[in-house]
C-alpha positions as CSV (number, residue, x, y, z in Angstrom):
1,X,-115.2,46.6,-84.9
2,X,-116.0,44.1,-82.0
3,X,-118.7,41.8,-81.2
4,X,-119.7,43.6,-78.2
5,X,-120.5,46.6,-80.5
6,X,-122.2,44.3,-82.9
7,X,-124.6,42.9,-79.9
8,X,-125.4,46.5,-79.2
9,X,-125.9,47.6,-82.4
10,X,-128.7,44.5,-83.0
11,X,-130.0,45.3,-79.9
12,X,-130.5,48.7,-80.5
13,X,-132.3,48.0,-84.2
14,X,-134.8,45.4,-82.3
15,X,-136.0,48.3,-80.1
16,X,-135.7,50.7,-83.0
17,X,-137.8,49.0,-85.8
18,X,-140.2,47.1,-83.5
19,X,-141.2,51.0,-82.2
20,X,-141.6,51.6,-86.4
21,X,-143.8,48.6,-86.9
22,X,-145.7,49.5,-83.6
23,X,-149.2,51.3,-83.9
24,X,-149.7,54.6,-81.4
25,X,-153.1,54.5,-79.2
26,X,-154.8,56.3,-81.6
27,X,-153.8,52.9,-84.5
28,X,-151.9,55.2,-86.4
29,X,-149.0,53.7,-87.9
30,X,-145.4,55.2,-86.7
31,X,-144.0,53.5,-90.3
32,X,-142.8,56.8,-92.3
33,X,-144.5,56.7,-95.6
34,X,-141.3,57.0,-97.3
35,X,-139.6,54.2,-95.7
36,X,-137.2,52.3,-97.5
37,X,-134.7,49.5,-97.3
38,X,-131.4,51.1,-96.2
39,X,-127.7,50.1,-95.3
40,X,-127.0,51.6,-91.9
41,X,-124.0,52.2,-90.1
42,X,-123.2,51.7,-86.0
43,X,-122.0,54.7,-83.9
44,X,-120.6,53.3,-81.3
45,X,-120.1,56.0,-78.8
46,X,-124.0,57.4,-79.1
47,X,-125.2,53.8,-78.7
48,X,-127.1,54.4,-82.3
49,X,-127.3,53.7,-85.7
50,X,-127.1,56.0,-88.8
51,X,-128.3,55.7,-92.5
52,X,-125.7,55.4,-94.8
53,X,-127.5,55.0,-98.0
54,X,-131.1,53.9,-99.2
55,X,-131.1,50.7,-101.7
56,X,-134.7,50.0,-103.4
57,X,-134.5,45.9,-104.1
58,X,-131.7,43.7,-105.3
59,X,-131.4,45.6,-108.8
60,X,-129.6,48.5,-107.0
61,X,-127.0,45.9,-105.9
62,X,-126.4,45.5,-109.5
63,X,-127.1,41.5,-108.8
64,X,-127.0,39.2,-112.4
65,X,-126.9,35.5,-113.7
66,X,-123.5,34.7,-115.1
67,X,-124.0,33.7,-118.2
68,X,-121.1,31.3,-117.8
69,X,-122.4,29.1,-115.5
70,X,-125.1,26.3,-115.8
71,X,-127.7,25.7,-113.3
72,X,-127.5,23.3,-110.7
73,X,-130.1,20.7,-110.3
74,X,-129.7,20.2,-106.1
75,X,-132.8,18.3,-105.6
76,X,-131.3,15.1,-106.9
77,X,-128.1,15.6,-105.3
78,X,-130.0,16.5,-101.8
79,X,-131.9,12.8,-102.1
80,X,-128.8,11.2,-102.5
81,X,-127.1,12.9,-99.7
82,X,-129.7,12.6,-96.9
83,X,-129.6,9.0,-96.3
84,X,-126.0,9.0,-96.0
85,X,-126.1,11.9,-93.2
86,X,-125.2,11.2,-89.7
87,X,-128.4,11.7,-87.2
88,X,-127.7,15.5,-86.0
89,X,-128.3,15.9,-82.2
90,X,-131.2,17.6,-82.4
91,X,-132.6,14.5,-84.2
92,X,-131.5,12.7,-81.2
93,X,-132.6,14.6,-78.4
94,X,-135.8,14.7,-79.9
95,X,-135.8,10.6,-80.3
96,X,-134.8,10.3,-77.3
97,X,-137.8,12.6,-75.4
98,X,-140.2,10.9,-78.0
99,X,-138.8,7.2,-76.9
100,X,-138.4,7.0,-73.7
101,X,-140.1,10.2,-72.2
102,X,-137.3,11.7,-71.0
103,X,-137.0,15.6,-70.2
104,X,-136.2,18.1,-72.6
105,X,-132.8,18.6,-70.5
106,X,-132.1,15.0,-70.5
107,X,-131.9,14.4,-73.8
108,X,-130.5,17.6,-74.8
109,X,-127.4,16.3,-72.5
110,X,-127.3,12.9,-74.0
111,X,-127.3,13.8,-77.6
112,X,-125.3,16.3,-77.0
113,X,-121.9,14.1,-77.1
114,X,-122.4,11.0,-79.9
115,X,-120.2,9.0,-77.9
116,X,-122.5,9.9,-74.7
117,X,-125.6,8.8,-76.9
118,X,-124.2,5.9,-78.2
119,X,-123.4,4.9,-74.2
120,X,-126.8,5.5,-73.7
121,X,-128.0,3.4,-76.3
122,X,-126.0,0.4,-75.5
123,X,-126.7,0.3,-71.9
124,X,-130.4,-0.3,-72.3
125,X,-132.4,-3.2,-73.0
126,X,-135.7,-4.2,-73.0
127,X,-136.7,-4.6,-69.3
128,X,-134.5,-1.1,-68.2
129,X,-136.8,2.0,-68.8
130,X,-134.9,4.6,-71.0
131,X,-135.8,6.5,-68.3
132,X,-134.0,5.4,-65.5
133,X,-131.3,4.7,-67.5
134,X,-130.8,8.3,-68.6
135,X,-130.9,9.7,-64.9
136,X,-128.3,7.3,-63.6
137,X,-125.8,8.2,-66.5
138,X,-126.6,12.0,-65.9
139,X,-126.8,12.3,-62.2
140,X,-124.0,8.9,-61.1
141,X,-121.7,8.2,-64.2
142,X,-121.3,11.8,-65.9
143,X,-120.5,13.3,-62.2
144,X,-118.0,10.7,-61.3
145,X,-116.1,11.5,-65.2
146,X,-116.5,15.3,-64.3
147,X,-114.2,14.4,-61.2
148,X,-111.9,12.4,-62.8
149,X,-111.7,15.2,-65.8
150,X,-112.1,12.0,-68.0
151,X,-114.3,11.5,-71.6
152,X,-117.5,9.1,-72.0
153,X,-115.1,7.2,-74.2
154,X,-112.7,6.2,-71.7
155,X,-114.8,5.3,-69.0
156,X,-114.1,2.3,-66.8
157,X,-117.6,1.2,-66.7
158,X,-119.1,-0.4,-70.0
159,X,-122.2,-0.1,-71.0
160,X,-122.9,-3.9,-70.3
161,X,-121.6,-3.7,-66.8
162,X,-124.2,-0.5,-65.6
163,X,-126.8,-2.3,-67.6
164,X,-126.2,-5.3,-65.0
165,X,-126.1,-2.5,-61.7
166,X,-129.2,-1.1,-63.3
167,X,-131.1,-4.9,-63.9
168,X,-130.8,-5.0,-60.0
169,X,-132.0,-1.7,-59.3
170,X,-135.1,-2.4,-61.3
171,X,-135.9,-5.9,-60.1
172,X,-135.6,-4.6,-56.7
173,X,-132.5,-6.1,-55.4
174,X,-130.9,-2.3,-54.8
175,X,-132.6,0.8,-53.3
176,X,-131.1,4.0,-55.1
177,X,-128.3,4.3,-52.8
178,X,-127.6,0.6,-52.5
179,X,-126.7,1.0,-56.4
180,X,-124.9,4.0,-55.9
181,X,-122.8,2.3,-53.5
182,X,-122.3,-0.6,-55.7
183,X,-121.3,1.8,-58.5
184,X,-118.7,3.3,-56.3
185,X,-116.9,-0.3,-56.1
186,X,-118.0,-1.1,-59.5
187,X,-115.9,2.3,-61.0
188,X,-112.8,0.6,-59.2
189,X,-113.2,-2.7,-60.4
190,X,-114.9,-2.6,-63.6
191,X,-114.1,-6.4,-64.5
192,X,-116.4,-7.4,-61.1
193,X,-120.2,-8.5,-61.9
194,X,-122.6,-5.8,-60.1
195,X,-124.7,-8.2,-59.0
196,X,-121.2,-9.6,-57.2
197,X,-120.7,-6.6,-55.6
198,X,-124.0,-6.1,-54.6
199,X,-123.6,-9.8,-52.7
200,X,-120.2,-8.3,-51.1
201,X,-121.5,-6.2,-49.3
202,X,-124.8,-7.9,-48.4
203,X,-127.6,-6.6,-50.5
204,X,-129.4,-9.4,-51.3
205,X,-133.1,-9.2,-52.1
206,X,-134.7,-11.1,-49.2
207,X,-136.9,-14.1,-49.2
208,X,-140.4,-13.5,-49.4
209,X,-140.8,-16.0,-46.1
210,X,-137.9,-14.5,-44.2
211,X,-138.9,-10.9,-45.1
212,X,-142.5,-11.5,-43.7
213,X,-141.3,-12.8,-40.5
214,X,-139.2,-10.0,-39.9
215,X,-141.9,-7.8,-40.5
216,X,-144.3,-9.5,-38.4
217,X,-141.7,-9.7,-35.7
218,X,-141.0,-6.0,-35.7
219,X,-145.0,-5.3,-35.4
220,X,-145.1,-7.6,-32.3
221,X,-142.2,-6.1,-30.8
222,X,-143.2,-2.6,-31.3
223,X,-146.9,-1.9,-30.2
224,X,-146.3,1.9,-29.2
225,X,-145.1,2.7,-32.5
226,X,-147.3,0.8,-34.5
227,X,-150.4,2.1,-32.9
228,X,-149.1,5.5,-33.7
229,X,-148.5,4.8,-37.3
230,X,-152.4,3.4,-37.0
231,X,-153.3,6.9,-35.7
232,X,-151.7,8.8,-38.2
233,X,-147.9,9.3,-37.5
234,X,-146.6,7.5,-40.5
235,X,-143.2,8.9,-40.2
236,X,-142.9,6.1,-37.4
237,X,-142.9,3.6,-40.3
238,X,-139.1,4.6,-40.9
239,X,-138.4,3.6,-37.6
240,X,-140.1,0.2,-37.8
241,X,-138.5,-0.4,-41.4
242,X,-134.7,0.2,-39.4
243,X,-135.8,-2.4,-36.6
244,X,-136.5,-4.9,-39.8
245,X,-133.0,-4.2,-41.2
246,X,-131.2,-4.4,-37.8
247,X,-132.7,-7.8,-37.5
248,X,-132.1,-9.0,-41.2
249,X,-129.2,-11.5,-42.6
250,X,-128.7,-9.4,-45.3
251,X,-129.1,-5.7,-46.3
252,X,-132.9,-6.0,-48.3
253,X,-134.4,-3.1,-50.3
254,X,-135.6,-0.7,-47.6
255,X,-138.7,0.1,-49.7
256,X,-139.4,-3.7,-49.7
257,X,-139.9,-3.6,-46.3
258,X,-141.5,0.1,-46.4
259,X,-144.4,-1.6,-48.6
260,X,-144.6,-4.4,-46.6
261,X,-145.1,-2.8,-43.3
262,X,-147.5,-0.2,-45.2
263,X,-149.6,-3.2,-46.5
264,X,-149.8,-4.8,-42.6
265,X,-150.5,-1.6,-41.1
266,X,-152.4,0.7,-43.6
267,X,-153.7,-2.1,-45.8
């Protein structure tokens, strides 16, 4: 008479038939001899189940054909049908993992809205891993619409313009924060080019030239620090990389200049 006492009751038949179909020590079957098929009731208050009455196959049930009715030929009907059919998210999540070797838990979160998946779909393009492009939706976009209480459908940001924010995260322009900043002001003003934001407020991806300099300048002016990271302290690189970006026009990649001063230093 509730579904609690319908969990129980499955619960308790688990435990009561898997100790039937178990063997004792001895590998003598605990399966009565007599056992039959049976219709059992749930007692609610005992925690346990009661036979009601034994039934042999579906003959007892008094089951027959109507003779009034023709047979159905699905199989036909089936072929047609499938091709018209929506792809089910399960499909999807497991297109997605196949595709572009995303986590079970990704793509389970993606397919699980078709207007999410759909997002998805149309924000990547052939130079953006699916990848990269599923874990900023999850972990940037999907939080911000959880704040705002607001559906994939009416979000701000099309897929075009992320796929633009993500371009100059994968070339290198942006460091992961960098492009979470420029999503921040990219939410607000949706109708703004990311890479126009990204030039607002000074991430630029710095010239090869320039960048070397200021590596090279930061080595010479350093000599403590860079004989340490020689020796072994390597967390001193993080320091070296801050006196780069102090000194720099712009706001470069920090792991530009992290590989850069690796490759000097560490070869």
């Amino acid at each position: 008479n509730s579904h609690k006492a319908v969990h129980r009751a499955i619960d308790y038949e688990i435990e009561r038939l898997t100790d039937l179909l178990e063997e004792d020590e001895d590998g003598t079957s605990r399966m009565p001899a007599d056992f039959k098929q049976s219709t059992r009731g749930w007692n609610d208050e005992r925690g346990e189940s009661y036979l009601m009455r034994e039934k042999e196959d579906a003959h007892d049930y008094r089951y027959f054909p109507c003779p009034d009715l023709l047979p159905i030929r699905t199989q036909p009907l089936l072929q047609k049908v499938r091709p018209l059919m929506p792809e089910r998210p399960h499909e999807v999540a497991s297109r997605f993992e196949k595709d572009f070797g995303m986590t079970p838990y990704d793509a389970i979160v993606l397919s699980s809205d078709r207007g999410l998946a759909n997002y998805f779909e149309a924000t990547l393009s052939a130079t953006l891993p699916g990848k990269k492009v599923a874990n900023f939706i999850i972990n940037n976009l999907l939080g911000k619409l959880n704040e705002e209480n607001m559906r994939i459908e009416d979000c701000p940001v099309k897929p075009q313009a992320l796929q633009g924010l993500l371009a100059l995260l994968e070339d290198g322009t942006l460091a992961s924060n960098q492009a979470t900043e420029v999503f921040a002001v990219l939410y607000e003003h949706p109708d703004k080019p990311a890479k126009n934001i990204a030039d607002e407020l000074g991430f630029k991806k710095a010239n090869a030239s320039e960048l070397d300099t200021l590596v090279d300048s930061a080595i010479e002016n350093n000599p403590q620090e860079v004989e340490a990271v020689k020796s072994g302290n390597e967390k001193l690189i993080n320091f070296l990389v801050g006196q780069v970006m102090r000194e720099a026009a712009t706001k470069p990649n920090p792991k530009q200049v992290t590989d850069l001063l690796r490759a000097k230093l560490l070869g």
